[in-house]
C-alpha positions in Angstrom: 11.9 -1.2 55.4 13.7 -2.5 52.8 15.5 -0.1 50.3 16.3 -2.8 47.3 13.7 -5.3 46.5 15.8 -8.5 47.0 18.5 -8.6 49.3 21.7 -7.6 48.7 25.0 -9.3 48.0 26.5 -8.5 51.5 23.6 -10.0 53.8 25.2 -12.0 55.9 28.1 -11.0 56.1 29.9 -11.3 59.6 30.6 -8.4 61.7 34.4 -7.9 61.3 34.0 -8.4 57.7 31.3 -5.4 57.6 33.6 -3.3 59.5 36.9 -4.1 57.3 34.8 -3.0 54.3 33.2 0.0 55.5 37.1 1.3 56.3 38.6 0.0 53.4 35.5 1.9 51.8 36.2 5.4 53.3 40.2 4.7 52.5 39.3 4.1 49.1 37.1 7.6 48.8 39.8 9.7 50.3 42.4 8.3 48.6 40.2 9.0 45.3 39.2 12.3 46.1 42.9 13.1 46.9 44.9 11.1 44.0 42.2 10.5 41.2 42.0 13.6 38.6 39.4 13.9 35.8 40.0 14.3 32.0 38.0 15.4 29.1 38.0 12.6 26.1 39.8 13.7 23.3 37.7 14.9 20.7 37.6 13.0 17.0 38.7 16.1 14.6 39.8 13.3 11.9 35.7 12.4 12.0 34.4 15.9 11.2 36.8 16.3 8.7 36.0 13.2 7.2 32.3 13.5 7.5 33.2 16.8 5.5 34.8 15.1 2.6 32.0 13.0 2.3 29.3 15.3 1.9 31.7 16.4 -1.3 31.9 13.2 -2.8 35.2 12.1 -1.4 35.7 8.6 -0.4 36.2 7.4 3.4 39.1 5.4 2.9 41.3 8.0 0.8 40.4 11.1 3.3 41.2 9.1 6.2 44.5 8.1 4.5 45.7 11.8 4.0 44.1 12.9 7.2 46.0 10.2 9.1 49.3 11.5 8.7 49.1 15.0 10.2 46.4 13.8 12.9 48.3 13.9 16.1 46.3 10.7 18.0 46.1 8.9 14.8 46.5 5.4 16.8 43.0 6.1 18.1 41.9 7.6 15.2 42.9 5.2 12.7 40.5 2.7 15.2 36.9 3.7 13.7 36.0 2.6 11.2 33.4 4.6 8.3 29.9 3.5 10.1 29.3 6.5 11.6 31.0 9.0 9.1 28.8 7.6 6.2 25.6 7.7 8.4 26.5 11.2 9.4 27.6 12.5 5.7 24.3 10.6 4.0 21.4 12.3 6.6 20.9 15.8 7.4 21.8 17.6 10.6 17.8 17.4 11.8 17.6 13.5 11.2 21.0 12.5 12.9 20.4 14.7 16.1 16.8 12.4 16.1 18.4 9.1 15.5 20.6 10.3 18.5 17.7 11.3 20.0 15.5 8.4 19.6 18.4 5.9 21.3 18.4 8.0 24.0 14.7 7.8 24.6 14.7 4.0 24.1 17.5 4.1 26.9 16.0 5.9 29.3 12.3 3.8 28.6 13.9 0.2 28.9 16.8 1.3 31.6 14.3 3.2 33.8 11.8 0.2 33.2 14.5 -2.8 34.1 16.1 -0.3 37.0 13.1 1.0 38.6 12.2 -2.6 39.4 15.3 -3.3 41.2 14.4 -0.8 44.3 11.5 -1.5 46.7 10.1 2.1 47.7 9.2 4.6 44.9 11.5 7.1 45.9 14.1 4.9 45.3 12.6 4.4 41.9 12.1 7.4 41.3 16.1 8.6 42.4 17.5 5.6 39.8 15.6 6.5 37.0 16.4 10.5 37.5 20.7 8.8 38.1 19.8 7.1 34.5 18.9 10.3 33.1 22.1 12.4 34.2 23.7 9.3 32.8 21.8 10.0 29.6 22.7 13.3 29.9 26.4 12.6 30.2 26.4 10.5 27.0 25.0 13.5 25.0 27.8 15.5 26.5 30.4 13.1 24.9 28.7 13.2 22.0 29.2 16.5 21.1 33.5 15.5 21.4 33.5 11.9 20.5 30.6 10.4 18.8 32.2 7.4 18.4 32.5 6.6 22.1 29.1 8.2 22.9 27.6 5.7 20.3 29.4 3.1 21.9 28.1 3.6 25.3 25.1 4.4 24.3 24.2 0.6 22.7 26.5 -0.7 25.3 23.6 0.3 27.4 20.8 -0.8 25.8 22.6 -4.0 25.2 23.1 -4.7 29.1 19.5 -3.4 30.3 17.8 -5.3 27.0 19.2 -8.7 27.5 17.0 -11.3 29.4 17.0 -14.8 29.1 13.9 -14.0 26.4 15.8 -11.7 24.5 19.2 -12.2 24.1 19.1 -11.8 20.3 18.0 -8.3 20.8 21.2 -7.5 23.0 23.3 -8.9 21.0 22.4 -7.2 17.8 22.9 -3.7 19.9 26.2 -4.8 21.2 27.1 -5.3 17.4 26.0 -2.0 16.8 27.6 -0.2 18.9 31.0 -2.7 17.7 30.9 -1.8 14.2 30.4 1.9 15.0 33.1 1.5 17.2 35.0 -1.7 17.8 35.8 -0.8 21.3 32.3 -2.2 22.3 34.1 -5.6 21.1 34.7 -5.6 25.0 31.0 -5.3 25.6 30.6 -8.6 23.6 33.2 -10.1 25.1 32.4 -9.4 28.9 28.8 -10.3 28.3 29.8 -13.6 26.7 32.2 -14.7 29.1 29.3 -13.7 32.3 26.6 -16.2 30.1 29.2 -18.9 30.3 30.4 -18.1 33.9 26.4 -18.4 34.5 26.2 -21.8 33.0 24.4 -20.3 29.9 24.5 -23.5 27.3 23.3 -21.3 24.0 23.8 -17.7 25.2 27.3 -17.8 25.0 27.3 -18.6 21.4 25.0 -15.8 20.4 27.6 -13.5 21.8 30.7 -15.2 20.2 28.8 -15.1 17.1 28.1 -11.2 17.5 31.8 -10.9 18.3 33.0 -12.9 15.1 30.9 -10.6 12.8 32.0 -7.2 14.7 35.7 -8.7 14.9 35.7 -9.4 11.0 34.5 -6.3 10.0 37.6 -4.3 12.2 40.0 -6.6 10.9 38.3 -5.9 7.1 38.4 -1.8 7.8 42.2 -2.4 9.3 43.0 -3.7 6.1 41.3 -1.6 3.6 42.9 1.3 5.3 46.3 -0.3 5.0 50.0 0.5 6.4 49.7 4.4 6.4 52.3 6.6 7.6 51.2 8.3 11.0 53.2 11.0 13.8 56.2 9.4 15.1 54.8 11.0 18.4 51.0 10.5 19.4 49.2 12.7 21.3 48.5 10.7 25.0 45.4 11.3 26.5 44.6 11.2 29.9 44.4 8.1 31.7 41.3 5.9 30.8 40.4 6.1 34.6 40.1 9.8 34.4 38.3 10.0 31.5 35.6 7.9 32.5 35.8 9.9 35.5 35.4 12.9 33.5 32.9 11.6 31.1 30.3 9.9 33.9 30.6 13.0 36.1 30.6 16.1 33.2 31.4 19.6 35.0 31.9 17.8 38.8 35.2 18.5 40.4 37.4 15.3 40.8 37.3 15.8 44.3 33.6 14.7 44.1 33.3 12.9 41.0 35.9 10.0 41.8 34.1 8.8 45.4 30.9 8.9 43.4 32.1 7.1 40.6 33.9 4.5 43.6 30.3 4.2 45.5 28.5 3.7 42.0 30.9 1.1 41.9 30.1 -0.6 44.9 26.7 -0.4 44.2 26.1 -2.4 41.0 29.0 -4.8 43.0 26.7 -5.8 45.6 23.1 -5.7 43.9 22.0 -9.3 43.4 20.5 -8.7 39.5 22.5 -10.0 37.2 22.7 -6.9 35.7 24.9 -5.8 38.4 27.6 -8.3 37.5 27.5 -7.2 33.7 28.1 -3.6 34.2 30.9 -4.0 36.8 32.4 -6.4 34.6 32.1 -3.7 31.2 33.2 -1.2 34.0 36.6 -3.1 34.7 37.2 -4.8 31.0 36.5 -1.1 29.8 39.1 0.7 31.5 41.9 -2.5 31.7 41.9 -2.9 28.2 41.8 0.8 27.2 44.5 1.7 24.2 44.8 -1.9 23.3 44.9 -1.6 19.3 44.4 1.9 20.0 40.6 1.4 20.8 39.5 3.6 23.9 36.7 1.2 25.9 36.9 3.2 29.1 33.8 5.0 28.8 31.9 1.9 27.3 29.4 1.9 30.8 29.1 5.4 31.2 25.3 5.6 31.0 24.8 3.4 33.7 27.5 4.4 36.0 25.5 7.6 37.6 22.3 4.7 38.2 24.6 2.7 40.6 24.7 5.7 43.3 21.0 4.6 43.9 22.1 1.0 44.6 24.9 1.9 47.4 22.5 2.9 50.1 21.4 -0.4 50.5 25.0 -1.9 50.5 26.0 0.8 52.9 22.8 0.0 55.3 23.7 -3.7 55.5 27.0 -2.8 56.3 26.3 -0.4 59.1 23.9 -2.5 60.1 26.5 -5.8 60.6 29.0 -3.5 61.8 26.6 -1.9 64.8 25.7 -5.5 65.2 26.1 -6.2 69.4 24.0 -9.4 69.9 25.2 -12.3 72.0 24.6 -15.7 72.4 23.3 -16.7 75.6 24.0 -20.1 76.8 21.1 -21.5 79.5 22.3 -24.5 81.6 19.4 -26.2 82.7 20.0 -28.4 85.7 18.2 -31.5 86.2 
């Protein structure tokens, strides 16, 4: 019985090919378990403190100045622009941990709705939409350190699960969200514009450049009404974006086990045939390749959706075995006449 509802990527595939894979595969997981450490994201101290000011009648632009130049990752810091702060200083405690709330819901409703339908049994319905939960759960963790990443992630998500050939307007206005919160989601734009053209899109790709024009203005805007201000001649360096993703999908699992997960998620939205699959790996790679350009960290843009891919890897790794263990011959019948 089949375990996804439309064949896989790898079906096939011949069966030396299956073989090289599956050992490049278990490679790859020691070598991850062994080499690949995990690393908490920095928490945004300048944001609380700002969010502070605010709720005193201070303005954004002048704290942030005067914070900047003691705050010892003020490359990142200096990033984010006042979205989020003003939200946060302008609502009470109760209504911003709803707001959070309610994104999270509406995640986990049109996620567990567009990923249930990917697997054929209702088990493995059942195990993607529990993965899409701990995912959930994960993004709620980084909250609490960096709400500007976890905001990020968070309409990241809802962007990539939302967006249909029906609704790309929808998408698009989430992935601008989640850019003028934070602009490291500019990468969530930009990767899903570039797979609309790739698919032979004609409009689609112009509804994402236009999203990315708007979010890319409004940085540049924020960049300059912050201005030239002094900062640490030496920034703090966080961890690798690798391991912070690491850390961030896999909250409280040693590195040992979080790093092959996080490789066999990987594998599994690589070799699902929805064209989902293709969006998240490509928000997955963009994400942690272009982490601390501009000081923007886009490493844990996928987050959410990076536990929902273990549930995909059992059918990659049953058509592999499968074309690996495969023994049949052709026999060849000479029929004399």
């Amino acid at each position: 019985m089949r375990w996804l509802l439309t064949p896989d990527r790898l079906v096939g595939i011949g069966r030396g090919a299956a073989r090289a894979v599956l050992a490049g595969l278990a490679v790859a997981i020691i070598a991850a378990a062994a080499f690949i450490p995990a690393a908490s994201t920095p928490p945004e101290f300048l944001h609380d403190a700002i969010v502070a000011t605010l709720r005193h009648g201070g303005d954004y632009y002048d704290a942030a100045r005067d914070l900047l130049r003691t705050e010892p990752d003020a490359r990142a810091a200096r990033a984010l622009p006042s979205t989020l702060a003003v939200v946060a200083a302008a609502l009470p405690a109760w209504a911003l941990t709803a707001l959070i709330a309610a994104g999270l819901t509406i995640l986990l409703w049109t996620g567990g709705l567009r990923l249930g339908a990917m697997l054929a049994r209702s088990a493995g319905a059942l195990l993607i939409v529990s993965l899409l939960a701990f995912g959930i759960v994960a993004t709620a963790a980084l909250w609490l350190a960096a709400p500007h990443a976890a905001a990020a992630a968070l309409l990241s998500a809802i962007a990539l699960v939302a967006r249909s050939r029906s609704s790309v307007a929808t998408a698009v206005a989430a992935a601008c969200a989640a850019a003028l919160i934070d602009p490291a989601a500019l990468v969530t734009l930009g990767a899903m514009g570039a797979l609309a053209l790739l698919d032979g899109h004609r409009r689609e790709p112009f509804v994402w450049l236009g999203g990315l024009g708007v979010a890319a203005v409004a940085f540049a805007l924020h960049l300059h009404a912050l201005g030239a201000t002094p900062t640490p001649a030496t920034p703090l360096v966080p961890g690798g974006a690798m391991a912070r993703l690491i850390g961030a999908s896999f909250p409280d699992v040693p590195a040992v086990v979080a790093a092959p997960l996080l490789l066999l998620a990987v594998l599994g939205w690589a070799t699902v045939a929805d064209p989902l699959g293709p969006r998240v790996l490509a928000l997955l790679v963009a994400g942690v390749a272009l982490d601390g350009v501009l000081g923007l960290r886009s490493a844990t843009l996928a987050l959410a959706l990076i536990a929902p891919g273990l549930a995909l890897a059992p059918g990659a790794l049953l058509t592999l075995a499968r074309n690996a263990l495969d023994r049949r011959r052709i026999t060849v019948t000479r029929v004399m006449r």
